[in-house]
N, C-alpha and C positions, 0 to 999 in steps of 0.2 A: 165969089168966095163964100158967098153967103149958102148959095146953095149946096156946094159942098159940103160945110159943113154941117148943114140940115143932112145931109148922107148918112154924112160919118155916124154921126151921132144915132141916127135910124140903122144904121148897120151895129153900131155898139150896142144899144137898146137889144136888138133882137138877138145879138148871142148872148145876153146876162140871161134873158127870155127862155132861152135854150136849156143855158146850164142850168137852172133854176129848175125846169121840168125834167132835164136828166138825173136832177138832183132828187126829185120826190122819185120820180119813178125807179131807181135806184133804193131810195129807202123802202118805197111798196114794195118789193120785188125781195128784200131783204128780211124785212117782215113774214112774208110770207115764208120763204124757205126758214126762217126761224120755225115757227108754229109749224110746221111739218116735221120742224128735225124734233122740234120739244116734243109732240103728237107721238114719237115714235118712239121716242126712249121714256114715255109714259107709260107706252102699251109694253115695252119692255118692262120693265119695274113693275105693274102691275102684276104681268105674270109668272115672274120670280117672287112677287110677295107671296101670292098665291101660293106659289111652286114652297114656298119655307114654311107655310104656315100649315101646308099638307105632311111637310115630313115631320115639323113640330107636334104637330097632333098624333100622327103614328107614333114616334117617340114618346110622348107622354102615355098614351094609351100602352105601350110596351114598358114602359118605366111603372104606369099603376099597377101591372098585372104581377109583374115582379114581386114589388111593393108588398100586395096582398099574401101573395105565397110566403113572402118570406116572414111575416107577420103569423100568418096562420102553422108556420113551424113554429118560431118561437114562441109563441102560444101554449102548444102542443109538447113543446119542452119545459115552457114552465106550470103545464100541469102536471107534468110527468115528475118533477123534479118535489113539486107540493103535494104528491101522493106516497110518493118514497118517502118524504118527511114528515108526513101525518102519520105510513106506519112504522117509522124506527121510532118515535114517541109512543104511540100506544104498545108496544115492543115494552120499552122502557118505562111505560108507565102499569105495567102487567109485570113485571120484574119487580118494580118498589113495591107494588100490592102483596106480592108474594113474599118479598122479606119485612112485610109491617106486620104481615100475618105471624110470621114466624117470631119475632120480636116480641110481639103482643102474647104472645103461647107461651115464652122462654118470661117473662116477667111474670106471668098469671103462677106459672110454675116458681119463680123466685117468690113471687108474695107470699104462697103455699108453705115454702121452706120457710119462709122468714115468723111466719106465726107459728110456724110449729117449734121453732128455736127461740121463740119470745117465751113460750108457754112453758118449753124445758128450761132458761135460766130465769124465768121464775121459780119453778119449782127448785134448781137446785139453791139459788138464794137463799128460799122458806128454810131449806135445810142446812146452809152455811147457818142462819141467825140462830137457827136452832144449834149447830154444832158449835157455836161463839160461845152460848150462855153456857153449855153442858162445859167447856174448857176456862172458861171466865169463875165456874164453881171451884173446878181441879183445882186450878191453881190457889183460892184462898185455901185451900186446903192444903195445900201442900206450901203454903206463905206459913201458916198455922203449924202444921209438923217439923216447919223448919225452924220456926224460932223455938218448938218444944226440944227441938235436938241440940241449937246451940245452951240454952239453957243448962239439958243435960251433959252437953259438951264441959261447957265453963265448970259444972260442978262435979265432975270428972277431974277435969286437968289442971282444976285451978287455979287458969287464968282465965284472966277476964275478955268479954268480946277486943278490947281497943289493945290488949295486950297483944293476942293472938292475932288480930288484924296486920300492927307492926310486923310481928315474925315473918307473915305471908309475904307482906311487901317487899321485907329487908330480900326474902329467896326469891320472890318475881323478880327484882332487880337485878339481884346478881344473874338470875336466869338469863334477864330481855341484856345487860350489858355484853355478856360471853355473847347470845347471840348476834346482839349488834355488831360486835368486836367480828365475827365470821362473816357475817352482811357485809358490815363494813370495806373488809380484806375482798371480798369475792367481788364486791361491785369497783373500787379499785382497780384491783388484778385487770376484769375488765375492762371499766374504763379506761387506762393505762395500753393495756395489750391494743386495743381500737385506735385513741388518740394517738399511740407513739407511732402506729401503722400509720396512719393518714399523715401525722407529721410528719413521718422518714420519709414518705412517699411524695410529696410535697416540697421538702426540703432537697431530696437527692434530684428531685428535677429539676429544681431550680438549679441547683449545683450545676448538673449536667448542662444544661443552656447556657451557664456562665463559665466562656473560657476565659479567662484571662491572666496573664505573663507575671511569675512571682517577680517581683522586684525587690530586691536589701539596699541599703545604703548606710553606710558610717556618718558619724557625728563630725569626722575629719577625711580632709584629703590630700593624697598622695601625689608631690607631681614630679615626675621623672624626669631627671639632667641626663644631659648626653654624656658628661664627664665632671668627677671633684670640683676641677676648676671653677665649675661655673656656679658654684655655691661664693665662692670669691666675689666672682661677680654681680651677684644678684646682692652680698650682704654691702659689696660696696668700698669706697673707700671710709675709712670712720661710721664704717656703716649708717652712712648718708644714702644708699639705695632701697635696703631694708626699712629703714624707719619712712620713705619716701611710700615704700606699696603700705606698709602698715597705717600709715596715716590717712593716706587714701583710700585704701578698701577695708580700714573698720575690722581688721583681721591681723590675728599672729601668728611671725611665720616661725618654724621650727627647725633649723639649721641644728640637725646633732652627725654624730658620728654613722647614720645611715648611707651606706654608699649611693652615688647617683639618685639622690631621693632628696625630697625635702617638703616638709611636713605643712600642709595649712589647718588653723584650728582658728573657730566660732562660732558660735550657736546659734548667729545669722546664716541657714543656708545658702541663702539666694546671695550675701555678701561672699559668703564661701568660693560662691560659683564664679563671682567675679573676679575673686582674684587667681582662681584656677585658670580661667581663660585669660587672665593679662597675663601671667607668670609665663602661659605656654608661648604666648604671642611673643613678649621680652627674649624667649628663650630662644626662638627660632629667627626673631630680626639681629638680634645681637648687640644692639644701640641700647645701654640699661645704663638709663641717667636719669634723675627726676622729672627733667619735663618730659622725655619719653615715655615714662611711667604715667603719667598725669594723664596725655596722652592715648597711649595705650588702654588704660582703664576707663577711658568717658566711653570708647568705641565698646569695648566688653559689656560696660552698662548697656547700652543702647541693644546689644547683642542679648543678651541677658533678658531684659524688657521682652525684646521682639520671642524668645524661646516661652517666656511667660504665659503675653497674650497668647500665641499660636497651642502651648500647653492645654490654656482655658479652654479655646474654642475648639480643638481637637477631643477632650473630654468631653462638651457637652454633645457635639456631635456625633460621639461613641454612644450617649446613650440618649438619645435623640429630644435634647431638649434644645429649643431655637429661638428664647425670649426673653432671656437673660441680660440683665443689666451689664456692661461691659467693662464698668471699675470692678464688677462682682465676680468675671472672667477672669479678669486680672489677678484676683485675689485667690480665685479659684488654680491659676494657673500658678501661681507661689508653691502650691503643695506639690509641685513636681520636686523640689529641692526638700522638703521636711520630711523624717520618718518618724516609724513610733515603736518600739521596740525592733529595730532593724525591717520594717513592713514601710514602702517608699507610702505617704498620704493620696498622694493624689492616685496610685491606680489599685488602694484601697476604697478610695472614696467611688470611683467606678465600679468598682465590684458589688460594693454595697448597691451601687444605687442598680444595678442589674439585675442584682439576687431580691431589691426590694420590687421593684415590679413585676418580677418575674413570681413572688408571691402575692403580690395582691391580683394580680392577675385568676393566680387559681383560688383565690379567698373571695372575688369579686370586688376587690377595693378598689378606691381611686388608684388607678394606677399613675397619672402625671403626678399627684401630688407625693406617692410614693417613690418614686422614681429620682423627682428634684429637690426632698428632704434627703435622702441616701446621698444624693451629689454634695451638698451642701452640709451633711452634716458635722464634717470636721473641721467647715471652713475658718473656725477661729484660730487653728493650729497656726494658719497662714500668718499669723499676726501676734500669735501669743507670747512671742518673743520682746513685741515694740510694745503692746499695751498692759494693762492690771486686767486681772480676774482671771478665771479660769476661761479653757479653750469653748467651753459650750456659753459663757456667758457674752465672749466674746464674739462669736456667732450668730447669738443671738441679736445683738445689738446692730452686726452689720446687715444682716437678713434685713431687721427693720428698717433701719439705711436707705436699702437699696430696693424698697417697697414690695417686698417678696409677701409671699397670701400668710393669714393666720396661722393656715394646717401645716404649710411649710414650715414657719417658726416654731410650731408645736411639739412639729416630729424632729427640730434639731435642740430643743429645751430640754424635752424627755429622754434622749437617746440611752443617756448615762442614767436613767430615773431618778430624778434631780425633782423631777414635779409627776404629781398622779399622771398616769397615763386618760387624753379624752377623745382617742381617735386608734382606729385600726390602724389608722396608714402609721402614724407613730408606734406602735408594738409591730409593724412593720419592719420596718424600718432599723427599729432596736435591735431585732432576731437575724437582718440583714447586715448587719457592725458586727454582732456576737458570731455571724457562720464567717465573715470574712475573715476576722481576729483569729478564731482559731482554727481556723482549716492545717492541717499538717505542712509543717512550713512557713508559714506566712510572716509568725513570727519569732524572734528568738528572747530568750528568757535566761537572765543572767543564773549562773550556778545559786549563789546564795538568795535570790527569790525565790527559785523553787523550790529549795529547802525551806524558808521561810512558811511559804504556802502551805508546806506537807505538814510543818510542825504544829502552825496555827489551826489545818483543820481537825486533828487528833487532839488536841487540847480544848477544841469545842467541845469533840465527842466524848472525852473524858469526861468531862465535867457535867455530865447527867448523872443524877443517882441510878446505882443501880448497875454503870460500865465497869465491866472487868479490865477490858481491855480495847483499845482499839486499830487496826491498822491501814497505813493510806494507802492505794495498790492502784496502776496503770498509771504513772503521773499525775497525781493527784483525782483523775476521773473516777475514783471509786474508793471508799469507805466501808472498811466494815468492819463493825462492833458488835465484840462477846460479849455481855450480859451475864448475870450474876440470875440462876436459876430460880431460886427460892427468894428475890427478890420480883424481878422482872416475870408477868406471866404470859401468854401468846395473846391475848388482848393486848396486855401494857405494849406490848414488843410493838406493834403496831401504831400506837398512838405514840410510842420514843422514836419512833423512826420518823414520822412525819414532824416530831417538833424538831430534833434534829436538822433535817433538813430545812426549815423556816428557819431556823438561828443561823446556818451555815446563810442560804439567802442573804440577812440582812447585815453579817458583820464581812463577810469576805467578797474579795473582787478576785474572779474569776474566771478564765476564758471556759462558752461551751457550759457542761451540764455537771456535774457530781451525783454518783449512784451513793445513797444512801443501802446498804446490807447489815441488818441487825440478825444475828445466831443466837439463840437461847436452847441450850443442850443440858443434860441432865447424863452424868459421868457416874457410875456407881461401880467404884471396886473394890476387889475379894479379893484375899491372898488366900490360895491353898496350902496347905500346911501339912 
């Protein structure tokens, strides 16, 4: 057993032995085909470095050769380009030499002039001083012959210099007056003739931009039954219906003999209006009891109100003002129910305020502030029923109210010239009331005013010295007064007409303009015999 495995073991030993040497010579052998394969993709690489660094070098050398060419154009282009421009300089600087020569020749030649024109107004100088003294003589001489003349004058005529000084005066005056008085008239004339053109001109355009719808309305209104009967019914039984609207709507009603009619009257418009619209509403439900009426008339109010407001804001947005306080709307929208001599207010008060921007426009004035004075300016009528004062005072007050600007308040203070006029848009404004007022139509004037009117302005014109006569002609627009000859002369005539006209100014109220015409004539008759 033992020797066996002394075998075995001798037989294991010598295959480790085996493998061991298959194993190096194996790695020898591996080795070696390594270093031949490395050996040969050496010599490859090598001669590919070679082979790159030969066409690198061609390339470059083909790249410097470029290089230099293309250097030696540019070169060659920018001497070329700094020869052309060294000679369009000396070009140009041969040109300035030429005009410094010419300059220097035309000055050498002014200097020339200039001394020889020192040397002539010296010399005519020498001879002014000389012509001074030789006329500075004259005249003592002629100082001297003139006081030897008045001398002889005085002891001539036998007055004395301060006597006859006077006479001259008293005839210069009357001379420079007559002329003045011609001056006067002829600068006038034209004045007049110019400013009335520009002011027609100015004023008809305005007109013409301003359409707007005549409107009249009565102090009372009318409200139409469908039959007698129902006058019965409206008064009532114990005329408990009647006294029920009157108590209610602050109005009297007028039950007469008028068929199918019956009468409302109050100096409240806007109450007016209310009980026009309850009457019509009672009249058409048929139910006319006092709580029915009570009723009836809160709805009208409300009715009434809402025609107000929508009045207001309808107004300002005709003439495009958007900033307005809305109690001031309100107020503004009342004057749809008040008139003024049969002219409805409120689309008086449009008009104006159109015609008044429409002239500040061609004047250059504010036109918003012209525009929302004209809206505003009658706005006290709206009230002048319920409060004290006059319609512009009251206006005024509410303006301030309702935080309206200065200018605004100014130009409705002034409208009526109640206060100096301190602003254009105010005499705006004024001239836009006065073309509304009396435009033909607008408004109407009771018979005995405008007698009134015609009588008062003739008794003005009377009462100058020196009127013969006077007569009113075109509806009070025009004036003209005969004059007493041999009192009155074409001077006087002149200065009677213009105070005339200032006195008419300040004592009469009058729509529009008044033509003052003064005639002074000289009648001389002969009977043949």
């Amino acid at each position: 057993m033992s020797s066996f495995s002394m075998i075995c073991n001798a037989a294991v030993t010598a295959g480790v032995v085996s493998g061991v040497i298959a194993i190096i010579v194996g790695a020898i052998l591996g080795a070696i085909i390594f270093k031949i394969v490395a050996n040969k993709k050496l010599d490859n690489s090598k001669s590919n470095a070679v082979k790159i660094i030969e066409e690198a070098y061609a390339e470059a050398k083909s790249i410097k050769k470029e290089s230099v060419l293309e250097a030696r154009e540019e070169a060659q282009k920018i001497k070329d380009e700094a020869n052309a421009e060294v000679k369009e300089r000396r070009s140009e600087l041969q040109k300035q030499e030429e005009r410094l020569d010419q300059r220097e020749e035309y000055l050498t030649k002014k200097e020339t002039s200039l001394d020889n024109k020192t040397e002539q107004l010296e010399n005519e100088k020498a001879q002014l001083d000389e012509n001074r003294q030789v006329l500075t003589n004259k005249i003592k001489e002629q100082e001297e012959i003139k006081e030897q003349m008045l001398a002889r004058l005085e002891t001539i005529s036998g007055l004395s210099k301060k006597e006859a000084k006077d006479i001259i005066i008293e005839t210069v005056t009357e001379e420079a007056k007559k002329d003045a008085g011609i001056m006067v008239k002829q600068i006038e004339d034209e004045a007049k003739e110019n400013a009335d053109k520009l002011a027609r001109d100015i004023v008809v355009t305005a007109i013409q931009r301003c359409a707007t719808d005549l409107s009249s309305e009565t102090t009372v209104t009318s409200v139409p039954l469908p039959n007698d009967e129902m006058k019965g019914r409206i008064i009532g039984r114990e005329g408990r219906n009647i006294r029920s609207i009157e108590s209610v709507t602050g109005v009297e009603l007028i039950v007469d003999d008028t068929p199918e009619s019956i009468t409302i009257s109050s100096f409240d418009p806007v109450r007016r209006e209310i009980a026009r619209i309850s009457l019509e509403k009672l009249i058409v439900d048929g139910r006319i009891h006092p709580a029915r009426i009570e009723e009836i008339v809160e709805k009208a109010t409300k009715e009434v109100d809402k025609i107000i407001k929508e009045a207001g804001e309808s107004a300002c947005n005709d003439v495009g003002i958007y900033n307005m306080n809305p109690e001031l709307i309100k107020i503004l929208g009342r004057l749809k129910y008040r008139t003024s001599y049969g002219q409805n207010c409120l689309k008086h008060s449009i008009e104006t305020s159109i015609i008044a921007g429409l002239l500040a426009t061609e004047l250059g004035a504010n036109v918003a502030v012209a525009k929302r004075g004209g809206l505003l300016h009658d706005i006290g009528k709206a009230l002048d029923h319920e409060m004290e004062g006059t319609h512009v005072s009251i206006g005024v007050e509410q303006a301030k109210k309702y935080k309206e600007s200065e200018a605004v308040i100014h130009c409705i203070q002034a409208h009526h010239g109640d206060v100096p006029f301190h602003s254009v848009e105010a005499v705006i404004v004024q001239v836009a009331d006065a073309i509304s007022s009396s435009r033909p139509g607008a408004r109407r004037e009771s018979f005995e005013n405008y007698i009134k009117r015609l009588q008062q302005l003739e008794s003005i014109c009377n009462e100058f010295k020196g009127v013969e006569k006077s007569y009113a002609l075109q509806a009070g627009r025009e004036v003209r007064i005969i004059v007493k000859p041999d009192q009155i002369n074409d001077n006087d005539a002149i200065f009677l007409a213009k105070d005339i006209a200032k006195r008419i100014e300040n004592e009469m109220q009058y729509p529009g303009q008044i033509k003052v015409v003064v005639i002074r004539e000289n009648r001389i008759t002969e009977t043949a015999k």
